[in-house]
PANULUM-469397 format. One record per atom (N, C-alpha, C): x, y, z; residue in one letter. Coordinates in steps of 0.001 Angstrom, whole numbers, plus 500000, padded with zeros to 6 digits. Example, Ala and Ser with C-alpha at 12.3 -4.5 7.8 and 13.67 -1.06 7.14 Angstrom:
2
513190494310507800A;512300495500507800A;513200496700507800A;512850497750507080S;513670498940507140S;512900500030507870S;
This chain:
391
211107336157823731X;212445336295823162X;213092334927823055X;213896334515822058X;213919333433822040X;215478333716820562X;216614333183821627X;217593333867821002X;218809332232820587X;219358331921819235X;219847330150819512X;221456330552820861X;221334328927820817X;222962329234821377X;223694329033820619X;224975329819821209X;226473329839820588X;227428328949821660X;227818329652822426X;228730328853823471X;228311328548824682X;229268327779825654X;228658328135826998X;228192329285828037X;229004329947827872X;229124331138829074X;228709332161827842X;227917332288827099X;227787333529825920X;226488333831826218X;226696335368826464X;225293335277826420X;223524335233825975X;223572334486824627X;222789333817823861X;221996332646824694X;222784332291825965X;222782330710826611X;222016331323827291X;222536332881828329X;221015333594829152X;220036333971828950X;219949334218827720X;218792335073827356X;217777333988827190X;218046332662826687X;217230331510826555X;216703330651827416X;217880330625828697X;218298330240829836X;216685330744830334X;216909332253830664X;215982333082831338X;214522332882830880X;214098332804829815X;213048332043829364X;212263330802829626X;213338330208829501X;213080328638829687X;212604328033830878X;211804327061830747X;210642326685832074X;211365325106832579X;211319324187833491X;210633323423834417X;211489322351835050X;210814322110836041X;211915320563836883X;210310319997837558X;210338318790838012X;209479317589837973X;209306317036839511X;208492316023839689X;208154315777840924X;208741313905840782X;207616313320841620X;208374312008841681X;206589311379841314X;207371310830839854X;206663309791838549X;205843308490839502X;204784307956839096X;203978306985839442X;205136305803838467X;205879304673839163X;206446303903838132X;205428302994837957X;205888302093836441X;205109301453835493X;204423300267836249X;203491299590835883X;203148298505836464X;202653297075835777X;203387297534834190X;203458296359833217X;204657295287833483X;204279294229833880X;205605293569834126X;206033293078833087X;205756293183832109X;207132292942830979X;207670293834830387X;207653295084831121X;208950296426831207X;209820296283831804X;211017296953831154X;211997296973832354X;211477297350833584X;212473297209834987X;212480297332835849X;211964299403835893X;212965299973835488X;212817301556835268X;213110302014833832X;212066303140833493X;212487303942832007X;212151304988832560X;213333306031831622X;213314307174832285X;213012308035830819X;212312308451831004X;211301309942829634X;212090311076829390X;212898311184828518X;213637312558827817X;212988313399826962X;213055314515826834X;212687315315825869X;213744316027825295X;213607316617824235X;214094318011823501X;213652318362822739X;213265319745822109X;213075320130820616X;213610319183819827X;212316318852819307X;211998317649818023X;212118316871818618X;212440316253819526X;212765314612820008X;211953314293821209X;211441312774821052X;210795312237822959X;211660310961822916X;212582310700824034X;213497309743824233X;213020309115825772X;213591307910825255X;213050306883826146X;213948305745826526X;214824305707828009X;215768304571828264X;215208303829829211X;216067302750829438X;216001302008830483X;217121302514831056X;216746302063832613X;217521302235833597X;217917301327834459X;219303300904835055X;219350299857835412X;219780300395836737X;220361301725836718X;221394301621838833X;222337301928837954X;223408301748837152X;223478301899836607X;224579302553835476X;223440302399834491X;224067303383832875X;222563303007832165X;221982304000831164X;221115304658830831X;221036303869828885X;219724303012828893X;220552302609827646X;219026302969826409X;219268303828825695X;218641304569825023X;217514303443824144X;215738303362824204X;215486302341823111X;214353303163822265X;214211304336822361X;213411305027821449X;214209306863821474X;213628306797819774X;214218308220819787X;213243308677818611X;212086309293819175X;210937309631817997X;211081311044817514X;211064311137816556X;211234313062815635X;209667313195815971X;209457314766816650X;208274315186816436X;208098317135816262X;207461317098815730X;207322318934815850X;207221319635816785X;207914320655816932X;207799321366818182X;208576321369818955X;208365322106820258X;209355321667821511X;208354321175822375X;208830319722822665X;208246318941823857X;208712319768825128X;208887320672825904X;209715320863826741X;209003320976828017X;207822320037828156X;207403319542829481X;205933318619828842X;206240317236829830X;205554316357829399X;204419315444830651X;204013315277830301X;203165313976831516X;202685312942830864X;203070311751831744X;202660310080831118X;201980309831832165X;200544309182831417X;199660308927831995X;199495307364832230X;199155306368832831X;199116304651832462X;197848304627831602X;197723303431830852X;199545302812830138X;200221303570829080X;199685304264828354X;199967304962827404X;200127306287826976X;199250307225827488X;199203308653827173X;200279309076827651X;200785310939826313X;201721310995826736X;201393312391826233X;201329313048827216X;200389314684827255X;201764315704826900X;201724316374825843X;203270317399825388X;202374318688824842X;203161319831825540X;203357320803825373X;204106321283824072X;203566322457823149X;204607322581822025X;205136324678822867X;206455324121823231X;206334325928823669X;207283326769822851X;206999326144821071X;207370326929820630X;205609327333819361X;204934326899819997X;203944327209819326X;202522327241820167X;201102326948820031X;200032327109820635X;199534325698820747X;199750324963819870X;199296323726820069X;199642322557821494X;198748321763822000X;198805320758823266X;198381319489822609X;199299318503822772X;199416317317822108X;199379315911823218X;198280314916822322X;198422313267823068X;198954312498822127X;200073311828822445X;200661310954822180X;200427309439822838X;199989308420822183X;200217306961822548X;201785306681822720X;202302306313823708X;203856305693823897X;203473304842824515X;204205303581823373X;204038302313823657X;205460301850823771X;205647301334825097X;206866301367825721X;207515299873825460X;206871299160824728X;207696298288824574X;208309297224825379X;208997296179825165X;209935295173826245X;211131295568826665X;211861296545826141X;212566297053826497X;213682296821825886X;213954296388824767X;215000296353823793X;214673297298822699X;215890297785822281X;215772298885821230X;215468298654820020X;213955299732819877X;213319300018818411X;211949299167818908X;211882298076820320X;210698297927820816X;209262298840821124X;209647300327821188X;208880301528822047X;208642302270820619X;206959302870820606X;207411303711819389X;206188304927820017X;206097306094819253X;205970307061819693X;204516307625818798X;203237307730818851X;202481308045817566X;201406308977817980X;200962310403817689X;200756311387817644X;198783311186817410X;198133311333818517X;196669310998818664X;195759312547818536X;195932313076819609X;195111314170819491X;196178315561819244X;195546316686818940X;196159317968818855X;195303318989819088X;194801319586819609X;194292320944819894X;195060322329820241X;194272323541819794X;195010324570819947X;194635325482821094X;195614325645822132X;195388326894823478X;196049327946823314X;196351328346824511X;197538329440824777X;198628329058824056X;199711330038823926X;201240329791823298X;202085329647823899X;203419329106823917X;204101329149824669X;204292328248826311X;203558327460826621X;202911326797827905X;203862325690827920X;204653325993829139X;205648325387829454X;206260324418831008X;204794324170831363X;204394323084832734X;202588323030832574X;202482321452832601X;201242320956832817X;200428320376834144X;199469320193835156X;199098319931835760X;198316319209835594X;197968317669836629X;196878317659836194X;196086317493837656X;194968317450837594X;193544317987838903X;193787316293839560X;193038315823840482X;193162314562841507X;192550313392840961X;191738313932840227X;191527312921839151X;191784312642837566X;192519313228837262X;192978313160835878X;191869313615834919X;190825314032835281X;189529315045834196X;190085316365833975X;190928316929834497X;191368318442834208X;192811318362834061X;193015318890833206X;194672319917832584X;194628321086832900X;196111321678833613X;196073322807833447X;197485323179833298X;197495324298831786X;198605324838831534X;199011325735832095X;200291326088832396X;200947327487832371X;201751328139831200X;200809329117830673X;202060329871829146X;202417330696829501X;203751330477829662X;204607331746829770X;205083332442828814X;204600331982827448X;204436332925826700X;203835333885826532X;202290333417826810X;200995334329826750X;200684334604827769X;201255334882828751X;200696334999830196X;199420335037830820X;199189333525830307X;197988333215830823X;197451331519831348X;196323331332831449X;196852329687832165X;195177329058831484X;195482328274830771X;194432327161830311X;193660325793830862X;192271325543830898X;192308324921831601X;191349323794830717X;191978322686830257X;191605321822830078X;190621320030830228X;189639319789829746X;189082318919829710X;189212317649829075X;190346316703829858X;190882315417829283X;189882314274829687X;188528314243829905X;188022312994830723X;187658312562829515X;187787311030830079X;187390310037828743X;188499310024827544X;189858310745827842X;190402311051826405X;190654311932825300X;189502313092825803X;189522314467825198X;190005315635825691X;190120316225824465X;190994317394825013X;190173318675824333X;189620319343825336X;188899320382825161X;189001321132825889X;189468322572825259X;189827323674825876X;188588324426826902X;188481324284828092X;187153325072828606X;187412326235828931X;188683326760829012X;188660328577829672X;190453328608829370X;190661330251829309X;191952330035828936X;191688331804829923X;192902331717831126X;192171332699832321X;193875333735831896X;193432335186831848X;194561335915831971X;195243336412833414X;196705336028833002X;196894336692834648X;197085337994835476X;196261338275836456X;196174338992836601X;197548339864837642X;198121341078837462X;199223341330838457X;199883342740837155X;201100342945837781X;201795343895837453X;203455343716837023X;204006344490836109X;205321343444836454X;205860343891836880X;207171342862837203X;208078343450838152X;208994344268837870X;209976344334838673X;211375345777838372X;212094345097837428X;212395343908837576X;213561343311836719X;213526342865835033X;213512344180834277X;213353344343832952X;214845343165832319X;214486342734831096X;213357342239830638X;212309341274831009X;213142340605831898X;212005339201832004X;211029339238833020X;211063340449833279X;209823340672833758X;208712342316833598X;208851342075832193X;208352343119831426X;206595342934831029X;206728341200831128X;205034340757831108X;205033339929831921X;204006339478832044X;203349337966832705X;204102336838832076X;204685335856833020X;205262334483832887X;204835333679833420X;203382333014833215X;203293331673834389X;204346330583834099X;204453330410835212X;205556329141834842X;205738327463835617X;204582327555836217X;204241326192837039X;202781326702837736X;202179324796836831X;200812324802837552X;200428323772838528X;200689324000840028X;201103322942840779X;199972322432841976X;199698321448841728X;198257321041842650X;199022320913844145X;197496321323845067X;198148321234846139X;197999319598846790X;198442319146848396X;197936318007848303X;196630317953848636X;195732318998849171X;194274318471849140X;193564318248847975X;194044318684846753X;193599318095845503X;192252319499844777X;192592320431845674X;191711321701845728X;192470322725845165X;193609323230845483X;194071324326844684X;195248324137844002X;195561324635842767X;196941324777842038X;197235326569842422X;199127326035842542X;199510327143842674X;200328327558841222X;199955328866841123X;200660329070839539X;201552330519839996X;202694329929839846X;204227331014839598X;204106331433838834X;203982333257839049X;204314333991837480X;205767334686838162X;206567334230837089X;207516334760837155X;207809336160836627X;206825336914835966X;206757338284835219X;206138338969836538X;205417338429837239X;204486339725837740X;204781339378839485X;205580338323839618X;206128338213840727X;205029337891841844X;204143336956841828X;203038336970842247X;202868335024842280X;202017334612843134X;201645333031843255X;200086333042843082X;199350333050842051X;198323332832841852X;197700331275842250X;196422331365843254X;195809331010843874X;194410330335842970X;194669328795842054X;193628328741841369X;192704328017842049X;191243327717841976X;190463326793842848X;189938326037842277X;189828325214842304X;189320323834841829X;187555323857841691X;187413323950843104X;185962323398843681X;184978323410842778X;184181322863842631X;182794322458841556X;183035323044840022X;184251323080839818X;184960322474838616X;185036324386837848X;184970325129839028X;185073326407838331X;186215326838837778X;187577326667838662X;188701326579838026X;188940328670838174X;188549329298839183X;188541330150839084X;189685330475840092X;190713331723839487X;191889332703840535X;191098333628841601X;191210332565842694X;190529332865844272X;191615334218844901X;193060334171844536X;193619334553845557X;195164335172844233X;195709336086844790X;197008336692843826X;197983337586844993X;199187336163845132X;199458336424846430X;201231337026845864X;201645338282846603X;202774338908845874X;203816338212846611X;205415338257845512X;206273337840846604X;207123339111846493X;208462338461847246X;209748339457847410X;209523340079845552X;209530341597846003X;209858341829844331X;211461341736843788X;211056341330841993X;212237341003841519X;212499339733841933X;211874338630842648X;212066337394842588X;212311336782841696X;211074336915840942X;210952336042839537X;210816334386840005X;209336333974840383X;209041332832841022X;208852331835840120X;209940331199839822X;209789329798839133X;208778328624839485X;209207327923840181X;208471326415840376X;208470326369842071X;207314325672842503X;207663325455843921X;207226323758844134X;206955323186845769X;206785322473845942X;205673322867847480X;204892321796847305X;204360322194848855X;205309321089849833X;204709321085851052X;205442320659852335X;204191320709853059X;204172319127854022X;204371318043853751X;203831317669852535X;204383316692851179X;203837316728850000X;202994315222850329X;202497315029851410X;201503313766851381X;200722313767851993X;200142314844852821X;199194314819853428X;197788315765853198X;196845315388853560X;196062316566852587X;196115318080852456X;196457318545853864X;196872319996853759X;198439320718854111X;198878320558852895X;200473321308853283X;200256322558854507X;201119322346854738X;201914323050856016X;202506324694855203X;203468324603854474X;203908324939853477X;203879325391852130X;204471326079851756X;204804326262850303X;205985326990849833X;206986326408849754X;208395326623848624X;208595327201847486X;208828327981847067X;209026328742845716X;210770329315845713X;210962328530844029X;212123328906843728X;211995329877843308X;212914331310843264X;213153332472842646X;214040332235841681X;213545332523840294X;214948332695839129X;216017333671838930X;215071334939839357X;215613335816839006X;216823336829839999X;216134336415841706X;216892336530842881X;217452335866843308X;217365334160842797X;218754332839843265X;218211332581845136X;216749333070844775X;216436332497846427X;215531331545846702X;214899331094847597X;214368330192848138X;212858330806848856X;211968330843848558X;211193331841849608X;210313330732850479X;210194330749851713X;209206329716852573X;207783330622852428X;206914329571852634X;205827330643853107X;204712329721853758X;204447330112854660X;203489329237855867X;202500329873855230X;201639328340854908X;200290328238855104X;199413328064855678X;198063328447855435X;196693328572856318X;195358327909855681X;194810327268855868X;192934326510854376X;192443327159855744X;191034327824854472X;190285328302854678X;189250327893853983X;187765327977854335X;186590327707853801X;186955328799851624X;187749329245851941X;187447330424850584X;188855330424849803X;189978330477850368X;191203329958849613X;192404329574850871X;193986329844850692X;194787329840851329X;195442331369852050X;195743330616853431X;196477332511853722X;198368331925853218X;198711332963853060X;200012332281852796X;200962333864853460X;201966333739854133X;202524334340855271X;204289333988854936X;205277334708854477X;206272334780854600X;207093333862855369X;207771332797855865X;208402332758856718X;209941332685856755X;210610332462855667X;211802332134855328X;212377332744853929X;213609333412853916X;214421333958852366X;215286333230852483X;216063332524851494X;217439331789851608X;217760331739850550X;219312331583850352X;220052331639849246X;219948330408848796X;219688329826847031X;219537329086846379X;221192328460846269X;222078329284846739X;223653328841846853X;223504328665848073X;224523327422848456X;224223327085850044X;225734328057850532X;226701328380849471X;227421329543850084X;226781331005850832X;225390330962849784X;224888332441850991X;225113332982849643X;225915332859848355X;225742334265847244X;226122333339846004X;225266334633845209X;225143333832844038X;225742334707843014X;226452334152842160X;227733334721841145X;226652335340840074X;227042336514839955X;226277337425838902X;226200336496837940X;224616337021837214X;224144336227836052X;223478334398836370X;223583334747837666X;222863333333837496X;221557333183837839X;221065332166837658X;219357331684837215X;218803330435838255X;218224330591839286X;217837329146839531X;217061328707839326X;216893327358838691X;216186326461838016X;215112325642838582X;215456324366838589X;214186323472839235X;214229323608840998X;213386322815841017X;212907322274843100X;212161321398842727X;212717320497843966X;211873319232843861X;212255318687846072X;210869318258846611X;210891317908847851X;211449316391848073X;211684315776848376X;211898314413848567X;210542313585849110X;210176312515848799X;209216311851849659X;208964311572850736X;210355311685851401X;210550311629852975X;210468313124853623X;210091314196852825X;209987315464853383X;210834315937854412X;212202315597853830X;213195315976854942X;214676316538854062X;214306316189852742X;215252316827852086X;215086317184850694X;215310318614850165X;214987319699849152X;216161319926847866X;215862319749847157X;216879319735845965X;217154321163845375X;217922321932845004X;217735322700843883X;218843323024842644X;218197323547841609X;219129323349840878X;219780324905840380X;220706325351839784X;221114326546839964X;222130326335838948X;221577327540837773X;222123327695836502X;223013329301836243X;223734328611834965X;224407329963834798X;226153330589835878X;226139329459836300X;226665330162837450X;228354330355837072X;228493330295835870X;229771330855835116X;230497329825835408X;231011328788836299X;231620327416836152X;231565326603835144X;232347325697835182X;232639324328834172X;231209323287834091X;230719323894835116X;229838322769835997X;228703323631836920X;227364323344836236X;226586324576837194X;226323323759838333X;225359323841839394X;224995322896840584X;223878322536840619X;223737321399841646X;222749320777842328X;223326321062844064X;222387321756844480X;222170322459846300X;221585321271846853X;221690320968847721X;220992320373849048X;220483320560850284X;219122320902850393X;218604321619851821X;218139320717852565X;217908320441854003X;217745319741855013X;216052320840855144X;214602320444855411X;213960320578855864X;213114319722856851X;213093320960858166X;212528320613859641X;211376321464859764X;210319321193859732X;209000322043860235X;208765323124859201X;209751323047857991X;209250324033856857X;210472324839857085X;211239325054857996X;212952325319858038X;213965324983857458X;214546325743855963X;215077325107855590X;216754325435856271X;217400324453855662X;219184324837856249X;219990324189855402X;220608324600855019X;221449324519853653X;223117323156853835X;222997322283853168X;224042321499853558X;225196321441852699X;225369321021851128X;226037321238849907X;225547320991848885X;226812321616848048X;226764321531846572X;227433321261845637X;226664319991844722X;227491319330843740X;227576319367842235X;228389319712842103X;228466319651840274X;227225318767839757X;227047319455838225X;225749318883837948X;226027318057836614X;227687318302836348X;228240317431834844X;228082318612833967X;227308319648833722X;226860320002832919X;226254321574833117X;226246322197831969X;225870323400831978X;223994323709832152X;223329324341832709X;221504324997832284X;220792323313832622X;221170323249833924X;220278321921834459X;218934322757834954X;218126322406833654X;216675322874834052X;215857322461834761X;215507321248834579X;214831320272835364X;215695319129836037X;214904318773837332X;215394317326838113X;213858316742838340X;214077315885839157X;212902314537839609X;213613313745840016X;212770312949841225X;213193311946841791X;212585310794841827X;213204309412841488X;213184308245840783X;212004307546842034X;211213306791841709X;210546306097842475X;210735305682843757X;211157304640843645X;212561304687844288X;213057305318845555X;212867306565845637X;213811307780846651X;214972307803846113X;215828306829845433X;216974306376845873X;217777307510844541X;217066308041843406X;217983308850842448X;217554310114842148X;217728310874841709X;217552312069841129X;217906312095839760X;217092312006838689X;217679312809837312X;217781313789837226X;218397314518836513X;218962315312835970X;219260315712834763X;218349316707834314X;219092317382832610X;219600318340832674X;221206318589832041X;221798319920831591X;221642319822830155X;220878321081829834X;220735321687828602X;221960321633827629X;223133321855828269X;224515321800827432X;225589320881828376X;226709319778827391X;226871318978828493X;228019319573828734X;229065318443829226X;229182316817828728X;228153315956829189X;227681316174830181X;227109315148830530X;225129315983830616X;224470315094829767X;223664315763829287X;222253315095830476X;222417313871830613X;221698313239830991X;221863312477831904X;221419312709833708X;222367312699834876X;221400311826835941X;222116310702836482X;221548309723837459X;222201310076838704X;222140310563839722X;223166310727840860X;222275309920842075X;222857309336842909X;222394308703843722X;222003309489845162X;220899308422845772X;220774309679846965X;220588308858848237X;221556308958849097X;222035308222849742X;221111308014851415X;221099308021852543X;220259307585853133X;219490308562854166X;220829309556854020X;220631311006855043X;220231312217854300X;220025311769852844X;219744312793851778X;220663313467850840X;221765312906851375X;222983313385850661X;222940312832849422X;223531313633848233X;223673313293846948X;225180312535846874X;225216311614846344X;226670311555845323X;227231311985844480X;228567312335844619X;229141312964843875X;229234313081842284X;229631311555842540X;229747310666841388X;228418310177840799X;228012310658839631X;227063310031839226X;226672308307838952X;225901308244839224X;225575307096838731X;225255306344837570X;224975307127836784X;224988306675834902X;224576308123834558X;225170308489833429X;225248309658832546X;225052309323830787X;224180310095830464X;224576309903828830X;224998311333827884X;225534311391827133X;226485312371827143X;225698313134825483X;225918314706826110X;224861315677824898X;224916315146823656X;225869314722822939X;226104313673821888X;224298313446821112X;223850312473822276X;223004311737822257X;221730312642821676X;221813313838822390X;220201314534822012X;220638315499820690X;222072315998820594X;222482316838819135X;223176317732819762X;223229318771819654X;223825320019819459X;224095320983821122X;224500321712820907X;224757322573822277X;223391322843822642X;223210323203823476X;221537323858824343X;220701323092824254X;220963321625823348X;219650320673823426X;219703319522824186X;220470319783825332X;219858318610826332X;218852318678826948X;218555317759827444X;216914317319827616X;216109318487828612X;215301319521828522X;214983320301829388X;213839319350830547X;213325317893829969X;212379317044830677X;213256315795830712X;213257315166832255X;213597313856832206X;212731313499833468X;212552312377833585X;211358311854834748X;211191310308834511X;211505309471835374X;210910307893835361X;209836307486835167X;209174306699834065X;207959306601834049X;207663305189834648X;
């Protein structure tokens, strides 16, 4: 379903809202030294945008027209620039050549194209960069790709398997909606948000086969997660945002010779008030590098200004601290800057479309952003950037 927008609070904005996929981890930065210091990667239907970043204010030096909706991307060094079309079937490489960093330096040019699943709206890639793997939440199903050497060849395109959930419509079919490696470099976890379920993919001797189809709270609607600790080879953990319940679900993990056990341990409200205002949606998660503090983002929530939450995690415990305006309406995605030190931020509808907030030493966010660029920039209502990430 796929309905345009009209206003903010209309509901044209949910129905699209509810659809709509992804938030980001923390980017490998560049290692060309005659780049700026930081560039940070925008997307929108038709557009891949590209600033520098200074600490800051955000100063725009590419703005390439391309087909489709980019609306989740990965940059590879020095150049590749792996896009999703999720308004169609096609998976696209792009050369982005980033330039010195003055504007009209960076340009944007369209290499490979092959056709998968439809709709696939988060990419993965395996520990060594030889495998892709999509999630379409269109087609509810998950693709698994062969990029070594440069190519892109579709080797299996796996249906998911499950039931859906209670919460008609959007969960009337299968939604994968994040394909997320773990840190031993062995399994991706894939959120279907239709069938309410964390599919368990396996890596090992390149089978790429669903070991495990693990259910959650029904009516969740499991967006994106993160593991915990995100640096060591075997998480402790695993985090999953709920879209559709505005919760948080923990779940202690177990490796095994054959897959993961994964065990309940924690429900929490995606509002650090404890409730969440009818009609709302939560969006991205993202862990911090210091594994001590949890972001989330939380849409819809009928304000001027949807939020960014802040959780304190201890031993996979989370505890809820505050929440700050996000500038902006349908902040889909966040990521955090190399750095530690920022968080971007896209709201889909602004004013403020395109969001730097600082992150201070105890994990606390600032209020005050730190450089913003304003919806202006990407066009029209609902098209702020659903991807932003430092490359």
């Amino acid at each position: 379903m796929k309905i345009p927008y009209s206003a903010i609070s209309a509901g044209a904005l949910a129905a699209r809202a509810l659809r709509d996929g992804c938030d980001g981890g923390r980017p490998n930065p560049g290692s060309n030294s005659t780049l700026p210091s930081s560039q940070v990667l925008m997307t929108t239907t038709g557009n891949v945008f590209l600033a520098n970043y200074d600490g800051s204010k955000f100063d725009v030096t590419l703005k390439a027209d391309v087909t489709g909706a980019p609306t989740w991307v990965q940059f590879v060094e020095p150049n590749k620039l792996y896009a999703v079309n999720e308004n169609g079937d096609d998976l696209r490489i792009f050369n982005l050549e980033r330039g010195n960093g003055k504007n009209g330096s960076a340009t944007l040019t369209e290499s490979v194209t092959a056709t998968g699943s439809s709709g696939v709206v988060h990419l993965g890639f395996n520990k060594d960069n030889t495998r892709l793997v999509g999630a379409a939440y269109g087609n509810g199903t998950v693709d698994v790709w062969d990029i070594a050497g440069g190519r892109l060849e579709l080797i299996k395109t796996i249906p998911a398997p499950g039931t859906p959930g209670p919460k008609s419509p959007n969960q009337d079919a299968s939604h994968p909606h994040q394909a997320n490696l773990d840190p031993s470099g062995r399994y991706f976890a894939i959120n279907d948000l239709g069938f309410d379920n964390i599919m368990i993919l396996d890596t090992q001797d390149d089978k790429y086969e669903i070991v495990q189809n693990i259910p959650t709270k029904a009516g969740c609607g499991p967006r994106h997660g993160v593991w915990y600790p995100s640096n060591t080879g075997e998480a402790t953990h695993y985090l999953v945002v709920c879209e559709i319940s505005n919760e948080i679900i923990v779940n202690q993990l177990g490796y095994s010779a054959t897959g993961v056990t994964v065990n309940q341990s924690q429900v929490i409200s995606s509002f650090v008030s404890g409730t969440a205002p009818e009609g709302a949606a939560a969006g991205g998660i993202v862990l911090h590098p210091n594994n001590k503090d949890l972001y989330v983002t939380n849409r819809l929530t009928g304000a001027d200004s949807d939020s960014l939450a802040h959780f304190k995690v201890d031993g996979g415990l989370l505890t809820p601290v505050k929440e700050i305006a996000t500038g902006g309406v349908l902040p889909r995605m966040l990521s955090i800057s190399a750095s530690g030190s920022e968080i971007f931020l896209g709201n889909q509808n602004g004013p403020d479309a395109a969001v730097a907030f600082g992150i201070n030493e105890d994990g606390s966010v600032t209020e005050t952003p730190k450089a913003t660029l304003p919806l202006a920039v990407f066009g029209e209502k609902g098209f702020g950037p659903p991807y932003i990430a430092q490359i």
